[in-house]
C-alpha positions in Angstrom: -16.1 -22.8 -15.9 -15.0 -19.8 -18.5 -16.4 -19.7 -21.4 -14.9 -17.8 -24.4 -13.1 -14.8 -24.1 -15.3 -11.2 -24.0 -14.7 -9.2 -27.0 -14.5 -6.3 -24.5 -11.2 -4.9 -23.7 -9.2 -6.0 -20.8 -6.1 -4.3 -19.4 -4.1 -6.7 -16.7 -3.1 -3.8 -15.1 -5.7 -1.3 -15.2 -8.2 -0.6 -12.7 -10.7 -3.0 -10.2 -14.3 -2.1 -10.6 -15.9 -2.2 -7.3 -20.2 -3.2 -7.5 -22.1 -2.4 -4.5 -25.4 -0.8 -3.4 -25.2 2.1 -2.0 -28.0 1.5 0.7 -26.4 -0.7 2.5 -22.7 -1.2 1.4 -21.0 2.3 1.3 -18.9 1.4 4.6 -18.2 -1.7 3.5 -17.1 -0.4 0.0 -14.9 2.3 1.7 -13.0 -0.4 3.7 -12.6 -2.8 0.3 -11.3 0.0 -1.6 -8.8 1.0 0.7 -7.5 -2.8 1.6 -7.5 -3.1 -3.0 -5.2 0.5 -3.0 -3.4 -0.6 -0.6 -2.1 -3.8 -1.6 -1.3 -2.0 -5.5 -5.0 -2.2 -7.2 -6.2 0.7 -8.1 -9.6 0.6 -7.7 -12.8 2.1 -10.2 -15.9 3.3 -7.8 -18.3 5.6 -8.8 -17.8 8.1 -6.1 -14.6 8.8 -6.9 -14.7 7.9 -10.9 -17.7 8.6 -12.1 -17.9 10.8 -15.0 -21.0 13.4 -15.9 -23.9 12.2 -17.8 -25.8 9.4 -17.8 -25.3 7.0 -15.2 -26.3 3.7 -17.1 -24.0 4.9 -20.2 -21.3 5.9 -18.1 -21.2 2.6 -16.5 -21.0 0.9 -19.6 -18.1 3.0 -20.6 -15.9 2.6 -17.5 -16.7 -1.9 -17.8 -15.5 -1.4 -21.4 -12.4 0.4 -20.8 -9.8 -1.4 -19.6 -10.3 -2.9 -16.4 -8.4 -5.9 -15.0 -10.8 -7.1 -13.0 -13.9 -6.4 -10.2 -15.4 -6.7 -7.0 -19.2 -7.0 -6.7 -19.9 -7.0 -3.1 -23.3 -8.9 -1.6 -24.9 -7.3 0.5 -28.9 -7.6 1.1 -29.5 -4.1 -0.5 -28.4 -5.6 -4.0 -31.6 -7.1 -4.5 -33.0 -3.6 -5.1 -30.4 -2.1 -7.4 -31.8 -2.5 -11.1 -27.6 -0.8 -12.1 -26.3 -3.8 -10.6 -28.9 -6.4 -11.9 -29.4 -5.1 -15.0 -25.9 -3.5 -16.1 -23.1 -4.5 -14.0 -23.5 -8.0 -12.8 -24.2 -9.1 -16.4 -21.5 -7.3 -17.8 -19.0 -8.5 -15.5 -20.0 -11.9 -16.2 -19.4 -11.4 -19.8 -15.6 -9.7 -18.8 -15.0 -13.1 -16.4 -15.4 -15.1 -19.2 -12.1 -13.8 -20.4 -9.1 -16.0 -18.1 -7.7 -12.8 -17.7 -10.4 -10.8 -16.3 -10.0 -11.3 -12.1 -13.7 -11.2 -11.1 -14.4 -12.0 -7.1 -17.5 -12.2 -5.3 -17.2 -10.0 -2.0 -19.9 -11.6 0.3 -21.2 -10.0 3.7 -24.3 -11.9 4.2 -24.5 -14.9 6.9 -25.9 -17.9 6.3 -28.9 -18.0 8.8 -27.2 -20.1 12.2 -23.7 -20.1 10.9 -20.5 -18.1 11.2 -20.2 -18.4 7.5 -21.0 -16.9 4.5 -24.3 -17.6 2.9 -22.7 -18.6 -0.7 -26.1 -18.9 -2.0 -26.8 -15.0 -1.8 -25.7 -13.4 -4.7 -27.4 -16.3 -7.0 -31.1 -15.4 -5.3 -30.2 -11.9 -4.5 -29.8 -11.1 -8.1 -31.8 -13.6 -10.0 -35.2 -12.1 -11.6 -37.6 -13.4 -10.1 -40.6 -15.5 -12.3 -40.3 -18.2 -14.3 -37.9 -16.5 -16.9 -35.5 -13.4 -16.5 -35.6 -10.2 -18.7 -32.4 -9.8 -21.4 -29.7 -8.8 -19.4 -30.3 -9.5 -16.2 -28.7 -12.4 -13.7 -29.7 -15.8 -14.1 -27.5 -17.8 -11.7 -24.4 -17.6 -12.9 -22.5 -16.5 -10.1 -22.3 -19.7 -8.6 -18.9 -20.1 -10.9 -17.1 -16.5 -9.0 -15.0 -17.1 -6.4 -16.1 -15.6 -3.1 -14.8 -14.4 0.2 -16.3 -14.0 3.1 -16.5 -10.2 4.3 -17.5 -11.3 8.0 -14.8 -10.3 10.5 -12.5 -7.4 10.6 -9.4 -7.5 7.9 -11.3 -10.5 6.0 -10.9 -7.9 3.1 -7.0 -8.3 3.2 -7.6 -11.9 1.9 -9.3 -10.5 -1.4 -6.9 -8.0 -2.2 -3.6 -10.0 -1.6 -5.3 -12.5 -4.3 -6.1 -9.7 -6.5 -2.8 -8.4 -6.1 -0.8 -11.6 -6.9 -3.2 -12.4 -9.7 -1.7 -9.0 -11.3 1.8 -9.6 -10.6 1.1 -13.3 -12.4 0.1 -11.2 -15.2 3.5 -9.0 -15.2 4.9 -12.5 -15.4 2.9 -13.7 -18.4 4.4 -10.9 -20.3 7.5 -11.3 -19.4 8.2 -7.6 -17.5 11.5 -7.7 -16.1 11.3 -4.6 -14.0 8.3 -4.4 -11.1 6.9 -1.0 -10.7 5.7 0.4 -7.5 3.9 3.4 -7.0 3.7 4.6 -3.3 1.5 7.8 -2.7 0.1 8.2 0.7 -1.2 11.7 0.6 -3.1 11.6 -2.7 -7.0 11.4 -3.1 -7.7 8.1 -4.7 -8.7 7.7 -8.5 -8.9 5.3 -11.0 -6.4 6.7 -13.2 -3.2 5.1 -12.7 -1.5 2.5 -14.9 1.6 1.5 -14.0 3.0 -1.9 -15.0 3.2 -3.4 -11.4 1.5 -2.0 -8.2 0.1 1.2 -7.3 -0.3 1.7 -3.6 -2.5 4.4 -2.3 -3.0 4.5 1.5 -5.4 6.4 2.6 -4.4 10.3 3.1 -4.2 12.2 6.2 -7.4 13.5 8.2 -8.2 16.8 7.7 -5.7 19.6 9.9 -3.5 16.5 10.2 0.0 16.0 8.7 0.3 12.0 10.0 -0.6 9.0 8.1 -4.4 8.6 8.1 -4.9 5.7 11.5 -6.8 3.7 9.2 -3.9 3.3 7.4 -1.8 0.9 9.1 -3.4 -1.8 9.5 -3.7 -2.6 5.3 -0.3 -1.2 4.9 1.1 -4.0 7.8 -0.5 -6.5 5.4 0.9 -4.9 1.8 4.6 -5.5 3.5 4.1 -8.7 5.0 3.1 -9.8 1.3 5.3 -7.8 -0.5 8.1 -10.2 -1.1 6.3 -12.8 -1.9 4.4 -10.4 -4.7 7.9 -9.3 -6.0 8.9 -13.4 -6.3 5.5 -14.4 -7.9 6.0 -11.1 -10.6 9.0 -12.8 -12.0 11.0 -9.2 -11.4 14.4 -8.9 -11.7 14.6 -5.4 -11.2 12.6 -2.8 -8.7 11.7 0.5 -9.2 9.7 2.5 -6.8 8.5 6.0 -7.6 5.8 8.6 -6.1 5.9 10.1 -2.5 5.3 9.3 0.7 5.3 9.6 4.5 8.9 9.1 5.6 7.8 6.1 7.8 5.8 4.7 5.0 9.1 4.9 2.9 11.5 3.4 5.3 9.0 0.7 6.0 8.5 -0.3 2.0 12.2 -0.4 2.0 12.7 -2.7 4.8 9.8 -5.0 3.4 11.9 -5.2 -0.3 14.0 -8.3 -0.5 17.4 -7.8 0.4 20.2 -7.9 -2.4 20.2 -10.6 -3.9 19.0 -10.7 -7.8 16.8 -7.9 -7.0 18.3 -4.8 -8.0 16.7 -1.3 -6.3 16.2 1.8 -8.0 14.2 4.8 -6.5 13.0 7.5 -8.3 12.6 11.1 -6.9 10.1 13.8 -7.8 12.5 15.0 -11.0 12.6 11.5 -12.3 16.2 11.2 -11.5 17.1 7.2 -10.1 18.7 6.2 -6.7 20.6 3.0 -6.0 22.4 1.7 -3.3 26.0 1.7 -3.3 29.0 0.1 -1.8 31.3 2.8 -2.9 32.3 5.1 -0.2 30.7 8.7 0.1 32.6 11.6 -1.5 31.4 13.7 1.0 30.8 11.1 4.6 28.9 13.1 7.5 30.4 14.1 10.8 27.9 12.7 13.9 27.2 15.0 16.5 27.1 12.8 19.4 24.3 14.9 21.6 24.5 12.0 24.4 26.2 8.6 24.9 25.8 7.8 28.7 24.5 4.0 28.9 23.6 1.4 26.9 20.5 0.9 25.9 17.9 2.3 22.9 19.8 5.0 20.9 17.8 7.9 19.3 19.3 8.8 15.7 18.1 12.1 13.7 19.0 12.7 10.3 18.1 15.8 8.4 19.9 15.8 4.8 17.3 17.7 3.1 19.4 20.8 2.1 17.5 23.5 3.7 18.5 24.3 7.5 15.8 22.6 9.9 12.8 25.2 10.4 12.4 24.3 14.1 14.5 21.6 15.9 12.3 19.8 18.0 14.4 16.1 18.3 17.1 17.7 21.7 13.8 17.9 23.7 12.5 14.9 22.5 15.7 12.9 23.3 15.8 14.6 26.7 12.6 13.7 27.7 13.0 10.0 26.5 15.7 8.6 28.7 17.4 7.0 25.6 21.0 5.3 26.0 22.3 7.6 23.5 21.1 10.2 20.8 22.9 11.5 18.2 22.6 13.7 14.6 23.9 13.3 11.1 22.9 16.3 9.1 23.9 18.4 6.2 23.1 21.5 4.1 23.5 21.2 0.7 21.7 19.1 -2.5 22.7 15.9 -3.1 23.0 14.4 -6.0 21.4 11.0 -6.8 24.9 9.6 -8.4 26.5 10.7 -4.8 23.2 9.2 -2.3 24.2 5.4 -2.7 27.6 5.6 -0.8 25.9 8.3 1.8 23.0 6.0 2.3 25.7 3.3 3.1 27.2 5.8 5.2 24.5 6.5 7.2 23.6 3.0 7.8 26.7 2.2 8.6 27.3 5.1 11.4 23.7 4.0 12.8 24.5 0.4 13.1 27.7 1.4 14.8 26.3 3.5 17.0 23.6 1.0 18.5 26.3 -1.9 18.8 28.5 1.0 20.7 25.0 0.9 23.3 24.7 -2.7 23.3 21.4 -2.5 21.3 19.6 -2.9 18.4 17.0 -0.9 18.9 17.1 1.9 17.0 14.6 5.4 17.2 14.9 7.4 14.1 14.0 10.6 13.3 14.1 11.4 9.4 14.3 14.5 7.8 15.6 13.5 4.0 14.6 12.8 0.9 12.2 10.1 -0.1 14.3 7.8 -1.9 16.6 8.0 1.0 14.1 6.5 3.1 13.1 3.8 0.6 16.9 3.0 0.2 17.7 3.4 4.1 15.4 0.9 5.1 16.3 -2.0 3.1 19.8 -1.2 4.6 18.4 -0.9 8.2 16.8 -4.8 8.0 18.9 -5.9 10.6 17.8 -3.9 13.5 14.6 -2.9 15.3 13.8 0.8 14.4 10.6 2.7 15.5 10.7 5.4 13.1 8.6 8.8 13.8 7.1 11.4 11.4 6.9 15.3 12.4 3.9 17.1 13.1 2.6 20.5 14.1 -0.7 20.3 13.2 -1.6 19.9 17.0 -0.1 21.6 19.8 3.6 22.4 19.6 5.6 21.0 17.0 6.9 17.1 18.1 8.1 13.8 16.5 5.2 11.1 17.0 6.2 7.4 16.8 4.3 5.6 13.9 5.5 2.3 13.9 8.8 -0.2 14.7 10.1 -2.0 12.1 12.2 -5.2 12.6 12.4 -7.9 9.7 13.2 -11.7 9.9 9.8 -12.6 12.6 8.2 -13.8 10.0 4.3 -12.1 9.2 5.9 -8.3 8.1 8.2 -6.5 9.1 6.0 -4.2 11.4 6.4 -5.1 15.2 3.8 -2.5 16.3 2.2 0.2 15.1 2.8 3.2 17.6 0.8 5.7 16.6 -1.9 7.6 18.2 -5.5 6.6 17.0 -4.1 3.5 15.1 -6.3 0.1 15.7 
């Protein structure tokens, strides 16, 4: 049960400190820290946030500064770590005594003849042993921290979606009317983000490669199957989504938003200029260039609205070689203007939707070529077909479009079908 709150300072949406032992737990860590980013959480962990100077110190400093909550993972190497006996266990226990300090056991040890967790671990692991224990270290209190088992593949996702929906509970509390969510797929990871709502930081591409790391998908899948329900349990009337991402990444956060309906969307592009949908028509509507329309069937779509010509067209041999039902273009050169993108998102969606029904489908390949919040804002208006979307890549062999993953919302579980792309689980 908590006690009284810890005179250190907590920040609901600050970072997730994440205790392990290196000896034994660095893999493990890697994967927790990616599911925690993933879902929103930014996460603290010494190989990426550690400052200079001494370690014990510096410890101490990044427990006292803001954090919203931890991780300790067990593993049997914690038993030999005096930072995490000594420093860190202790002092999160102090922070948990604080209601709003979210402080979760990770456990990967089984109990001896079982398929579950030994829930006894981190108690003997990181008791002193003796009759007594020296000031500041463990002395059984861990039997009050939640824990989740760390067993199986994906049993991380369970942590970090009650992490994540413990901080939109807190953008509740305070009553924020507006949910922010940072998307960033290419970005190193670091500890220093703070926005009011959920960061999300997939893990970025492999080295030489443009694509979306293939440890990246299966996390993400879980962010957007929980996604509306974290936007419900924030209290939010209002969305805005900001930062950068892979164009498949952004069309699928837009098709996992709820659909209008109280929810207003606003995306915000590298100059900090806002994007909305619209229902006026465009000032400007694109002219499709119908490359084929012979049967019905799949349809391939490519649109390229960028404002710069298209440095090598590689889509015509892609549709030619794909035996689709029909393919055709929308492009245009020229900047748009955030004030003018609602109506040509509508557009757009409206052509595409049009042009499936016209093939008896609606299944839907699409080829993107625009601006970020143009994905964002395309995919919440695509929700009612089954799109595989594809990014572009020329890191190996010739330049192609590689499918990444097909999107369809309304199954129930996320609105990722299946993930297409190569070297994804």
């Amino acid at each position: 049960m908590r006690g009284a709150p810890s005179p250190d300072k907590i920040d609901p949406f600050g970072p997730t400190f994440l205790s392990y032992r290196q000896s034994d737990g660095t893999e493990l860590a890697t994967t927790v820290a990616w599911a925690l980013r993933t879902m929103g959480l930014p996460v603290w962990r010494d190989i990426d946030d550690l400052p200079p100077g001494d370690t014990n110190t510096r410890l101490q400093e990044a427990m006292s500064d803001g954090l919203s909550g931890a991780v300790l993972l067990v593993t049997q190497g914690v038993a030999q770590s005096t930072a995490i006996k000594e420093i860190e266990a202790p002092q999160l226990l102090r922070l948990h005594a604080d209601p709003g300090f979210s402080f979760a056991i990770g456990n990967a040890i089984r109990r001896e003849g079982a398929e579950e967790p030994d829930f006894g671990a981190p108690d003997r692991l990181l008791t002193a042993p003796g009759d007594g224990a020296s000031q500041g270290e463990v002395t059984g209190t861990l039997k009050d921290v939640k824990q989740y088992p760390l067993l199986r593949p994906r049993d991380e996702t369970h942590l970090a979606r009650d992490l994540a929906r413990r901080r939109m509970a807190a953008l509740r509390q305070v009553g924020g009317d507006t949910l922010e969510i940072e998307i960033r797929t290419r970005a190193q990871p670091t500890a220093a983000v703070r926005p009011s709502g959920l960061s999300i930081r997939t893990r970025p591409p492999e080295a030489g490669s443009r694509l979306p790391h293939p440890d990246s998908w299966e996390p993400f899948s879980a962010l957007l199957a929980d996604l509306p329900q974290l936007v419900e349990e924030s209290g939010a009337r209002n969305v805005k989504v900001g930062g950068g991402a892979h164009l498949s990444m952004a069309l699928a956060l837009g098709t996992a938003l709820p659909t209008p309906g109280g929810i207003d969307l606003a995306v915000m592009d590298g100059e900090g200029r806002l994007w909305r949908g619209s229902q006026d028509a465009p000032s400007d509507p694109i002219e499709p260039e119908v490359l084929h329309s012979g049967a019905d069937g799949p349809v391939a779509i490519a649109i390229d609205i960028v404002g710069s010509p298209t440095p090598i067209d590689t889509f015509l041999g892609h549709m030619e070689s794909a035996g689709f039902g029909g393919a055709m273009r929308l492009g245009r050169v020229g900047t748009i203007q955030p004030e003018a993108g609602g109506g040509l998102i509508d557009d757009i969606a409206d052509q595409i939707k049009r042009f499936a029904s016209a093939h008896s489908t609606t299944r839907v390949h699409l080829f993107l070529r625009v601006p970020f919040p143009v994905a964002v804002l395309l995919g919440r208006s695509l929700n009612t077909l089954e799109v595989t979307s594809y990014e572009w890549d020329d890191t190996v062999g010739p330049p192609q479009y590689v499918p990444t993953l097909t999107l369809s919302s309304g199954h129930g579980g996320g609105p990722v079908r299946r993930i297409e792309v190569r070297g994804a689980p």
